[in-house]
VEXDOFI-365628 format. One record per residue (C-alpha): x, y, z. Coordinates in steps of 0.001 Angstrom, whole numbers, plus 500000, padded with zeros to 6 digits. Last residue first. Layout:
<recs>
X,Y,Z
...
</recs>
This chain:
<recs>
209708,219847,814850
213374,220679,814961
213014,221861,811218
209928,224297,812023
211463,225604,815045
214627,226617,813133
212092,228123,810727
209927,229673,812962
213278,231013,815208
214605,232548,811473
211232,234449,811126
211274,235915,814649
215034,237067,813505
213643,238725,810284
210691,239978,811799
212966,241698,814677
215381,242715,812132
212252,244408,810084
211250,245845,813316
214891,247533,813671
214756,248588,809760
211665,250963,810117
213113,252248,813422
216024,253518,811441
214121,254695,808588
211669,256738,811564
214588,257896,812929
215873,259163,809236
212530,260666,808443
212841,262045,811708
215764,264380,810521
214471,265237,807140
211141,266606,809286
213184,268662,811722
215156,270159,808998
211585,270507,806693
210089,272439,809670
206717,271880,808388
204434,274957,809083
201493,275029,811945
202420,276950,814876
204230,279302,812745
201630,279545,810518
199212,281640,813461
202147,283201,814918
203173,284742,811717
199503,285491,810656
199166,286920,813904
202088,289223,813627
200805,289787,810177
197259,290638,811198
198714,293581,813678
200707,295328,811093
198030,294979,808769
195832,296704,811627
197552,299292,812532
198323,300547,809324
194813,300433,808343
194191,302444,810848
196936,304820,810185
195135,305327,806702
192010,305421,808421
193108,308239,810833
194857,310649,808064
191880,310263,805563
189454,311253,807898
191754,314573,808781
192360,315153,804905
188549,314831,804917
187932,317474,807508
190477,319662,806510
189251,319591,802964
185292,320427,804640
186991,322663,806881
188268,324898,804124
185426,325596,802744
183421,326362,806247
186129,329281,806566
185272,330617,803208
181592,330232,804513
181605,332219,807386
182055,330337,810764
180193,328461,813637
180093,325077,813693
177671,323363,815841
178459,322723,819400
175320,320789,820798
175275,318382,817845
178899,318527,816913
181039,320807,814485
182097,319481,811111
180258,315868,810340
177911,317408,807999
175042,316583,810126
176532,319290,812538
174039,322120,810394
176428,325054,810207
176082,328264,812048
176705,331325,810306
179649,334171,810134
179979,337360,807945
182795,338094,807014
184451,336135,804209
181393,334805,802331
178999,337844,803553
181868,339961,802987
182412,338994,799234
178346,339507,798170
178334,342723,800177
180929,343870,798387
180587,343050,794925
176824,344569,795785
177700,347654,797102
180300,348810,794389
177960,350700,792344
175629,350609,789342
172847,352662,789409
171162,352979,785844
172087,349274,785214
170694,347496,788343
173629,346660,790572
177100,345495,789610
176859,341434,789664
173988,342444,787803
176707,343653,784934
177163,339493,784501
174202,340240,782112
173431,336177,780194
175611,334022,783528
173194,336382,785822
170182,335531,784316
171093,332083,784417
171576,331685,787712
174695,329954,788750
174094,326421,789612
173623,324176,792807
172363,320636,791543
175035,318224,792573
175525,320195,796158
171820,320862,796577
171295,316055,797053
169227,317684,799752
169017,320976,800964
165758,321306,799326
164000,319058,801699
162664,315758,801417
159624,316987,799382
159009,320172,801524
162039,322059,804054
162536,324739,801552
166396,325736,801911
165345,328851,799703
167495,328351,796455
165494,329952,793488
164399,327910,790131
165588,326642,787462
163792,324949,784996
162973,321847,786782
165918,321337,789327
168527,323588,788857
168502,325314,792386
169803,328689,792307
173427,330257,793502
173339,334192,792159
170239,335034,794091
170773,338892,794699
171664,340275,797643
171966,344327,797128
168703,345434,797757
165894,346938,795835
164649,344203,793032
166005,342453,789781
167640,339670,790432
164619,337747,791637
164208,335142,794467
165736,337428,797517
165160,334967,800615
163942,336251,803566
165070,336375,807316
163177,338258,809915
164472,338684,812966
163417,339643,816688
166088,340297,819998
165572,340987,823594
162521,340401,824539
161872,340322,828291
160052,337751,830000
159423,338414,833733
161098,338448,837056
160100,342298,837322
156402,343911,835438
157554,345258,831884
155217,342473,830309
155847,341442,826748
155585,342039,823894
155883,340704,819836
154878,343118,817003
154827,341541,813454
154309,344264,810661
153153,342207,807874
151210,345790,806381
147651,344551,807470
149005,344148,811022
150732,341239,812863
150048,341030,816676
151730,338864,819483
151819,340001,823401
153640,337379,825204
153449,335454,828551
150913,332637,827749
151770,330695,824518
154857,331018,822214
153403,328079,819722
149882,329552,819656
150804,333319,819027
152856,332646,816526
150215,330311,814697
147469,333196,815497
149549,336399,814306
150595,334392,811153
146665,333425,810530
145644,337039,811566
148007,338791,809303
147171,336324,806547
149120,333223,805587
150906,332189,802375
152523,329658,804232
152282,327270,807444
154541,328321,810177
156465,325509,811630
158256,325973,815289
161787,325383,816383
163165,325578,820068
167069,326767,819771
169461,325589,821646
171322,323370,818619
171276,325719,815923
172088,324058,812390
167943,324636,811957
165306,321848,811088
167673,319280,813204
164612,320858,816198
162219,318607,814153
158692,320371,812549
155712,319580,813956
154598,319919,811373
155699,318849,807814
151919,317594,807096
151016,321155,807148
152572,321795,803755
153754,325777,802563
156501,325502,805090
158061,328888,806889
160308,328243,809964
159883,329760,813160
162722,330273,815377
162721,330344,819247
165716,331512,821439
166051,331738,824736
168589,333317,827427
168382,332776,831329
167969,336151,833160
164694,335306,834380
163059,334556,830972
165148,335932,828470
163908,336118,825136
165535,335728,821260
162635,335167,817961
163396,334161,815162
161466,334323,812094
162567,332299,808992
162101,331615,805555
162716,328047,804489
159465,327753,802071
159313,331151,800457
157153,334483,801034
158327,335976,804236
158809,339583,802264
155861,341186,804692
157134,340030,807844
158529,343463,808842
159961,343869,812223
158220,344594,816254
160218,344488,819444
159538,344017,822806
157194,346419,825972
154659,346041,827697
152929,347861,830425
154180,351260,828528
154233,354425,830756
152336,355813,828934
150637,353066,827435
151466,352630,823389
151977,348980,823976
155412,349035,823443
158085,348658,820559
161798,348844,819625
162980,347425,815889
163755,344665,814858
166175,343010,812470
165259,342873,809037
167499,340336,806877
167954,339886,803239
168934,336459,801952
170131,335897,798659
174228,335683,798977
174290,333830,801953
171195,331789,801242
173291,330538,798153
176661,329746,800090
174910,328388,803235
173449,325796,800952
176197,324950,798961
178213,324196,801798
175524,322535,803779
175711,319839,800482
179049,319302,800395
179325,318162,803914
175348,316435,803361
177394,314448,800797
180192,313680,802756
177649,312486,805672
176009,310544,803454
179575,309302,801800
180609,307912,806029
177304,306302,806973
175255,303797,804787
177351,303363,801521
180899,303562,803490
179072,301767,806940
177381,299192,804415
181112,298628,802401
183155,298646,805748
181107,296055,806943
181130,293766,803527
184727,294222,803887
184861,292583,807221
184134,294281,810497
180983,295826,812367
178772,294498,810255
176812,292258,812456
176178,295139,814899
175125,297058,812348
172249,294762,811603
171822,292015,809213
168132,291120,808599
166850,287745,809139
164722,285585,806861
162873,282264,808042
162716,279401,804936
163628,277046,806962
167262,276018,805186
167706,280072,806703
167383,283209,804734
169962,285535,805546
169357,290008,805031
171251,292427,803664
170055,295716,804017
168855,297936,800785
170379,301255,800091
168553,304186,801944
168086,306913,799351
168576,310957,800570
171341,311078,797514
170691,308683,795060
171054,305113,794395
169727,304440,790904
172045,301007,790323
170379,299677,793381
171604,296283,794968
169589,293783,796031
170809,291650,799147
169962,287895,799708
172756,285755,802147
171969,282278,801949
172047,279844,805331
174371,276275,804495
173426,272882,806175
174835,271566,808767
174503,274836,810623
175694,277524,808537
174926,281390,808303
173225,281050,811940
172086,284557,813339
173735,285063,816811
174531,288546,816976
177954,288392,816514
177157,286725,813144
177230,282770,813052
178937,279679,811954
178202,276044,813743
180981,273317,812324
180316,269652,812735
183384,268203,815045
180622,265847,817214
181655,267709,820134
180299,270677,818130
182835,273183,816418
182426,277110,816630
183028,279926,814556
181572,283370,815230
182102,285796,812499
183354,289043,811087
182557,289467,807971
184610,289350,804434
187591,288118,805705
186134,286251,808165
184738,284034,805027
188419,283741,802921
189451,281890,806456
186541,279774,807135
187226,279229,803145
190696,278243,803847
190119,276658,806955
188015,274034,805160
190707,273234,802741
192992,271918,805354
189939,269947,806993
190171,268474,803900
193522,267619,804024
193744,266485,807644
190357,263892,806340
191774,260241,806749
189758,256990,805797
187708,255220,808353
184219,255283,805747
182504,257012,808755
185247,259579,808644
185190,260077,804802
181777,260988,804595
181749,262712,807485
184689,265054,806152
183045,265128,802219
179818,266725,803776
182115,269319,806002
183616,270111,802333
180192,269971,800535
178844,272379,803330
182275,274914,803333
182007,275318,799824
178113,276231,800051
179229,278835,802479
181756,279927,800275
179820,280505,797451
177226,282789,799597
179978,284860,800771
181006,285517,797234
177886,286276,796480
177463,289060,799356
180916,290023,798519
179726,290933,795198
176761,292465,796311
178561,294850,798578
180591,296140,795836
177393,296823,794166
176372,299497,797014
179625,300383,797351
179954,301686,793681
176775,303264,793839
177698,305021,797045
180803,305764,795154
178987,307352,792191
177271,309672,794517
180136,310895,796054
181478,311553,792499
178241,313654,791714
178624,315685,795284
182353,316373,794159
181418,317172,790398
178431,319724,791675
180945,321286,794044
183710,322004,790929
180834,323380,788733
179725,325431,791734
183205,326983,792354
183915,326795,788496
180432,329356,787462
181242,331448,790351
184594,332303,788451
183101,332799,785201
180707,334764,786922
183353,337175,788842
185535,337335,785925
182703,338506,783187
182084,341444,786250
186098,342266,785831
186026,342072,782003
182800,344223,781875
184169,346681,784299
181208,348909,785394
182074,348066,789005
185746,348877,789050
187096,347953,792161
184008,346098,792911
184812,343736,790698
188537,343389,791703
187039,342318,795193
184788,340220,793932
187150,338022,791081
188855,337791,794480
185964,336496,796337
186073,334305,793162
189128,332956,793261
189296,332462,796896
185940,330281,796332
188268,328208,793723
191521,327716,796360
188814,326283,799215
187058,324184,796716
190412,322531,795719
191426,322932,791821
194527,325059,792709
195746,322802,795476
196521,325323,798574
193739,323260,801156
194607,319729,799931
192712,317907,797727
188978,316934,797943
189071,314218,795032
192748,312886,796297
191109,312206,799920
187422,311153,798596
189498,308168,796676
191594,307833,799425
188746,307377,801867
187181,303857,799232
190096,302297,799701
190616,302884,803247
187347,301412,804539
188575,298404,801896
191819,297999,803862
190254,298923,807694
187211,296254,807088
189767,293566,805976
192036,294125,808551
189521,293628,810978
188695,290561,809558
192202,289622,809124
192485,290122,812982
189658,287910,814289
190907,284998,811890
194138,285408,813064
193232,285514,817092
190419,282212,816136
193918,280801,814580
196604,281133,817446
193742,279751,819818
193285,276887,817554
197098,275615,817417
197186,273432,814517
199263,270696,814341
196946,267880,812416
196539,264505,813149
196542,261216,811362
194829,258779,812264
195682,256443,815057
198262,253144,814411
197890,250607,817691
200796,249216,818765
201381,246013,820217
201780,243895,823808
201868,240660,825172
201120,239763,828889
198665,236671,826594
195625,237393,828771
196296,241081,829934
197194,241721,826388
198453,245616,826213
198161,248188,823661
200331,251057,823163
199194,253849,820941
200519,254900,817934
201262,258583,816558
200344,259941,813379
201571,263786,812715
200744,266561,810071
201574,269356,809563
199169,272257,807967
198971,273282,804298
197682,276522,803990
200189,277514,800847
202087,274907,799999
205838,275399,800881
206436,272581,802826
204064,269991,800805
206551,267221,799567
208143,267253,803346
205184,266779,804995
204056,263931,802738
207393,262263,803113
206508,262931,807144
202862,261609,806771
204477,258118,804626
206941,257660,806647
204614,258017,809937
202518,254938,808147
205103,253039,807792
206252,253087,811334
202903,252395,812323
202596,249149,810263
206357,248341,811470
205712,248505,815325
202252,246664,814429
204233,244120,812749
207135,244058,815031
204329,243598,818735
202719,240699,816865
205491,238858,816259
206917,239145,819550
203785,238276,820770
203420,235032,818478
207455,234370,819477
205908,234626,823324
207026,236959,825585
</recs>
């Protein structure tokens, strides 16, 4: 080797040992800065066929980050994300619902006032025990009406929580586009990007934390982000998330979806499957999913509890054809009091030994029918509108229609409803006919009595009327006590010239005793299983069933921190400056700093001896 090669060979040597200095200095200055990543330079050997001389060439400098250890991080603090702010928003319902034996817990308030019953009708003429019983009814549906409100205000409080993130999202992206701008810049210009590509996982990293996404880098190193779905939020250039947010929310509203408008101008909406982690996932499914269904909880609660109390029921009663011997035979009850929206008929058959049940539902507008089988909690039942006020022949004709061929139907001047059918073998036989009404005034034969109303407007009674969205809905916040009860409690004891016992007691069994089906949209029960139970019993459900959601997402989120910090651990760990290992090749790299400087030193002593021979 030549002293030119020689030369050569030091000085490159050198060049590259400087710049490795520099990177492990650098290394050991940022150690315990948050996100920062280490970094390496290494040279590559390059070899004169011409001259048989060889050098060093310095590369840029490269970071040690292991990418599968990353995308697993990423993945996890998304999922994290979702189960922390999922949580969040539970604990709230959790401590609002209580436990079961908490003193201010809807199952420890309707014991109160089946108590306040009990004593009542002890001593019916009481006036301190029937002031009891309303004062008491008065802070079970005071304490339901705060729930459903509450519920309310944390749909509301999702809602805008979502377009927060949604902003923040947005800022991000447009972070990640000047950064990924600022890397090609410097790239084409030669010049050394680690720490911006530093920077850039921090924002892919703040961004999985509030979705979960697909990240992806080109040959070309240009970042492609997208939803699970495939809907680009950047591709060069940055997409925009748009979501409104309504401050009105209410209960039976659909909050808005969140949609991206691409650089083009095209606008796609989010779905479900796009949201399935993140905190802006756990926001939509909170807002969307999991407070509707703690709403409709609350309100089938409040429902059951004022038609238990105000509906009157006529079961039937034997009937034939008047032939002797009868050719048909069934059951006949009085339709007279089916006055209100929600009132039902049902109607039990069995048809070659396998049982069937139809119910017909009362709706004053025709543009409800057909009605959906979700319009009763019962799920093997077939449901049928009747369209109200209706004459005998109208309700004998729309009863007729929907049963068809097989039965005998007729409905006299009085509302007597008579359905039949034919005593011949292997054919229908009626076994069971009901009429359910609701009571709407306090003052009437009978001892239900509408104590739960509907404050909406003026007042007015509870029926479970299926019209403008249904009265069921949004109940919970507007169940009340009725007002002519709160101003003569003594109707909690019959009409005044006859009060008894009958009514205390009929209005405390029918909450303790007497058992219903529940609508399985509240999330107790399931669709063909509904819940069946009286309503004490459906009280304490709805705390079990919270304390039960509460339980699983607190373990979830658990779970899932526990599982992000292993990856976090793994993640850094394959990243973090070992400042030990680093002090120690700082002193290699000093060492081989000073061994090309001896080599220049001695190739500068041979020019100089050369340089006097010559």
């Amino acid at each position: 080797m030549g002293l030119g090669a020689a030369l050569n060979a030091a000085m490159s040597g050198l060049s590259l040992t400087k710049a490795q200095l520099a990177v492990t200095s650098k290394n050991v200055a940022n150690a315990n800065v948050d996100g920062y990543t280490l970094k390496t330079i290494v040279g590559t050997e390059v070899h004169n066929t011409s001259t048989s001389s060889s050098s060093v060439l310095t590369n840029h400098v490269q970071r040690q980050v292991n990418t599968q250890l990353q995308s697993a991080y990423w993945e996890s603090l998304s999922d994290s994300a979702y189960a922390t702010q999922y949580n969040d928003y539970i604990k709230q319902l959790d401590q609002m619902f209580g436990k079961v034996g908490d003193p201010s817990s809807i199952p420890s308030l309707m014991n109160n006032f089946t108590n306040a019953l009990t004593s009542l009708a002890t001593d019916p003429s009481s006036q301190s025990a029937q002031e009891v019983a309303v004062n008491a009814a008065e802070e079970l549906s005071r304490s339901i009406n705060t729930s459903a409100k509450q519920v309310q205000e944390m749909r509301r409080d999702a809602d805008a929580a979502i377009a927060d993130d949604v902003s923040e999202v947005n800022s991000i992206l447009k972070e990640i586009e000047s950064l990924e701008d600022s890397i090609v810049l410097e790239r084409s210009a030669g010049r050394e990007t680690a720490h911006l590509q530093d920077q850039m996982d921090r924002q892919l990293e703040a961004l999985t934390e509030k979705m979960d996404v697909e990240i992806k880098q080109d040959n070309d190193g240009l970042l492609r982000i997208s939803t699970k779905s495939g809907t680009t939020l950047y591709n060069d250039r940055a997409s925009e998330l748009q979501f409104t947010p309504q401050p009105t929310l209410g209960v039976g509203v659909v909050g808005n979806p969140i949609e991206v408008k691409s650089q083009s101008g095209a606008v796609m909406e989010l779905t479900s499957f796009d949201l399935k982690s993140g905190s802006i996932g756990a926001l939509v499914e909170l807002r969307d999913d999991v407070l509707p269904e703690t709403q409709s909880r609350l309100d089938e609660l409040a429902s059951q509890m004022a038609l238990s109390l105000s509906q009157q029921t006529s079961e039937g009663a034997a009937a034939d054809d008047g032939g002797a011997p009868p050719t048909a035979t069934g059951l006949s009850v009085d339709t007279s009091n089916l006055n209100s929206s929600g009132d039902t008929i049902e109607l039990e058959f069995e048809v070659n030994g396998e049982s069937r049940k139809v119910t017909f539902v009362a709706v004053t507008d025709p543009g409800l029918l057909p009605l959906s089988s979700d319009a009763t909690a019962d799920s093997g039942d077939i449901v049928h509108g009747l369209v109200i006020p209706a004459t005998s022949a109208s309700l004998q004709s729309q009863i007729s229609g929907a049963l068809g061929a097989g039965f005998d139907v007729s409905v006299d001047a009085g509302g007597e409803l008579k359905v039949l059918a034919p005593t011949s073998p292997g054919t229908i036989e009626v076994t069971g006919l009901t009429a359910k009404n609701t009571r709407t005034v306090t003052v009437a034969d009978g001892s239900e009595i509408p104590l739960f109303i509907d404050s909406k407007g003026d007042g007015v009674p509870y029926t479970g009327a299926l019209e403008d969205g249904g009265q069921k809905t949004g109940f919970a916040q507007r169940m009340t006590v009725n007002k002519a009860v709160i101003d003569d409690p003594s109707l909690l004891a019959g009409e005044a010239d006859k009060q008894s016992s009958d009514r205390a007691n009929l209005l405390k069994d029918r909450l303790t005793k007497t058992e219903f089906t529940f609508s399985p949209s509240s999330g107790v029960g399931a669709k063909n299983a509904p819940y069946v139970g009286t309503i004490s019993n459906f009280g304490i459900e709805t705390v079990v069933k919270q304390s039960q959601i509460a339980s699983a997402a607190t373990s979830a989120e658990s779970n899932s921190k526990a599982v992000t910090s292993i990856a976090k651990n793994a993640y850094e760990n394959s990243y973090k400056v070992d400042v030990d290992e680093e002090l120690v090749k700082l002193t290699e790299l000093q060492n081989a700093y000073a061994a090309n400087a001896r080599v220049l030193s001695a190739i500068d002593e041979m020019y100089d001896t050369l340089f006097r021979i010559a």
